[in-house]
C-alpha positions in Angstrom: -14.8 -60.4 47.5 -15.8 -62.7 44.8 -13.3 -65.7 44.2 -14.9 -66.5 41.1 -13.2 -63.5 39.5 -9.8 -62.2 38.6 -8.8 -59.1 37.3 -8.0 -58.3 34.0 -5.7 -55.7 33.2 -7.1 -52.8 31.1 -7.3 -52.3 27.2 -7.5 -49.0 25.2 -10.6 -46.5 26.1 -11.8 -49.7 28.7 -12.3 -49.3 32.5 -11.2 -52.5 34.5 -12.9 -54.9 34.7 -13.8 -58.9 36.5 -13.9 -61.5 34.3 -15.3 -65.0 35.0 -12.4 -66.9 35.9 -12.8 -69.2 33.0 -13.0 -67.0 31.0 -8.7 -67.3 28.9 -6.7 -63.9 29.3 -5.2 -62.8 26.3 -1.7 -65.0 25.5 0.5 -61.7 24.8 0.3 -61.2 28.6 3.6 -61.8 30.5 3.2 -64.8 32.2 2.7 -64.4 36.3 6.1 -65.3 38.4 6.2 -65.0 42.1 8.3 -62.7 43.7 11.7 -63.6 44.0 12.1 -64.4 47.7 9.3 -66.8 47.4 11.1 -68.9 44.6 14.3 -69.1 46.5 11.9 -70.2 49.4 10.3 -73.0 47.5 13.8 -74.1 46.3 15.0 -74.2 49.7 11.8 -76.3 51.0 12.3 -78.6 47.9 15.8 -79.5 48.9 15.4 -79.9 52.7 12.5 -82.2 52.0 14.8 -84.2 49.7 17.1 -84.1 52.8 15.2 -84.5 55.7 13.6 -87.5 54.0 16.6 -89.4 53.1 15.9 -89.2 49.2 12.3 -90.6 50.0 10.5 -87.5 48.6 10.9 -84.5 46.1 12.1 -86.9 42.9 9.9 -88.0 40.5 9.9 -89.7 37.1 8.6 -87.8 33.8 5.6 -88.6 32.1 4.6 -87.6 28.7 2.5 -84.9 30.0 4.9 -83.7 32.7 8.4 -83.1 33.5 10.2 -85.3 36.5 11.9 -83.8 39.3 15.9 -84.5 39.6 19.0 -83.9 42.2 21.9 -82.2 40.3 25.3 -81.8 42.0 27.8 -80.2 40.3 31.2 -79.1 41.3 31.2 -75.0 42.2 33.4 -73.4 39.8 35.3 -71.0 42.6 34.9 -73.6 45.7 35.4 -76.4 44.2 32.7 -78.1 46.7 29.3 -80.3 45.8 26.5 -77.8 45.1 23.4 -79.9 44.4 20.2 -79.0 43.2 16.5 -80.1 42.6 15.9 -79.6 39.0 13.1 -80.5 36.5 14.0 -82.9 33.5 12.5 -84.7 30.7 14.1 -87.9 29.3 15.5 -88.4 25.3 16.5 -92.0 25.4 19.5 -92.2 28.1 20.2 -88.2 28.3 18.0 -86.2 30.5 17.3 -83.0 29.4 16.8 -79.7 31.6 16.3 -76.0 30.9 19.3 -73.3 32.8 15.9 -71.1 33.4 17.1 -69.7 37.2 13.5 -69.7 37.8 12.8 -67.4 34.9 15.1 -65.1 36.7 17.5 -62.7 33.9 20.6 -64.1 35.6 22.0 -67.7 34.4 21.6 -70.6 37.1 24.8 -71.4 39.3 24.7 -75.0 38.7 24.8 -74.2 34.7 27.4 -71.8 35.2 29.6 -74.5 37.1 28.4 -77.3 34.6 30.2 -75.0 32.1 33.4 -74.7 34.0 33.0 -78.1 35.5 30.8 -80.6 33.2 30.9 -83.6 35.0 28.0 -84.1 37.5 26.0 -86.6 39.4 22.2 -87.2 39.4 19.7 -88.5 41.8 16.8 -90.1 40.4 13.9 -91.9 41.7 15.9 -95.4 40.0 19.0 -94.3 41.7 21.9 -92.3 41.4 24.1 -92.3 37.6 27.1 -89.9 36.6 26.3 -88.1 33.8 28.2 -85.2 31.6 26.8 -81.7 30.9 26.4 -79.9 27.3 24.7 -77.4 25.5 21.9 -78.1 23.2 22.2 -76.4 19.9 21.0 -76.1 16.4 18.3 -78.6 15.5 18.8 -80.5 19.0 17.8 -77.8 20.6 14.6 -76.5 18.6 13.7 -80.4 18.7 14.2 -80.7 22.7 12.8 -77.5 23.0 9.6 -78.7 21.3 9.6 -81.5 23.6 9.7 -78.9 26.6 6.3 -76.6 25.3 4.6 -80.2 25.3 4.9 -80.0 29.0 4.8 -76.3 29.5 2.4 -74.9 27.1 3.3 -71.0 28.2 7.3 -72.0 28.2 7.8 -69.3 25.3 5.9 -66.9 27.3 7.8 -67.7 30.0 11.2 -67.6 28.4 10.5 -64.2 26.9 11.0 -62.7 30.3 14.7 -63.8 30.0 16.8 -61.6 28.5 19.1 -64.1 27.2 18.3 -67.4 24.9 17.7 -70.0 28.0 20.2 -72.8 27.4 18.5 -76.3 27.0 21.0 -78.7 28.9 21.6 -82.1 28.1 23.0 -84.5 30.5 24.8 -87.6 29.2 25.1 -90.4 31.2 29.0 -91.5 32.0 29.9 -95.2 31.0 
């Protein structure tokens, strides 16, 4: 097999066929996702890293070009125990700001259903840990963090079209 080529799916009256891999596939396409198990998989390698290492790896800070990788813990909403999470964020000014995206999954994240019942939190950053309260973006916050996002993720409408809900953009305010 040739790893130079991918498949394309069909159009109208066309067989299929391999296209160079650089050649771009048409943007209407659903974006790929892996299956399920394999995200929960990652999530779970992601978090026992964090663990394992003591905090020493699986945070990162944002750049302009990229999101930065968070610890979330938020208070479960039936258990009433810590539930943390590795999450991805970008920064406006002190807040830092993270899509409830469940992995692109249709259901809404745990940890934004339980900032909902529960908004105060905690974060773990690469500069240390820092309380923080939990909120909805809406209106023109949200379409001008939300613009901030696609900077980073140029297929995040794509991506958020396989959601069949709006996916909320969550702001985290830092406690005094």
């Amino acid at each position: 097999m040739n790893h130079d080529l991918q498949r394309t799916e069909p159009t109208t009256g066309d067989d299929d066929r391999l296209v160079p891999m650089t050649e771009s596939r048409p943007t209407a396409e659903k974006p790929f996702l892996p299956p399920r198990w394999f995200v929960r998989l990652a999530w779970s390698i992601h978090r026992n890293l964090y663990r394992l290492s003591g905090g020493r790896m699986g945070l990162r800070r944002p750049r302009p070009d990229r999101f930065g990788l968070m610890r979330l813990t938020t208070t479960g909403r039936r258990s009433g125990r810590d539930r943390p999470v590795m999450l991805g964020y970008i920064e406006d000014g002190p807040d830092l700001v993270t899509l409830a995206m469940n992995g692109w999954g249709a259901d809404e994240p745990g940890w934004w259903l339980n900032l909902q019942a529960h908004p105060d939190g905690a974060v773990e950053l690469v500069d240390g840990p820092r309380k923080v309260t939990g909120r909805r973006a809406t209106g023109e916050e949200r379409d001008r963090l939300w613009a901030r996002w696609q900077v980073v993720d140029d297929r995040l409408d794509a991506y958020a079209s396989l959601r069949p809900t709006e996916t909320a953009v969550v702001v985290l305010e830092p406690v005094s």
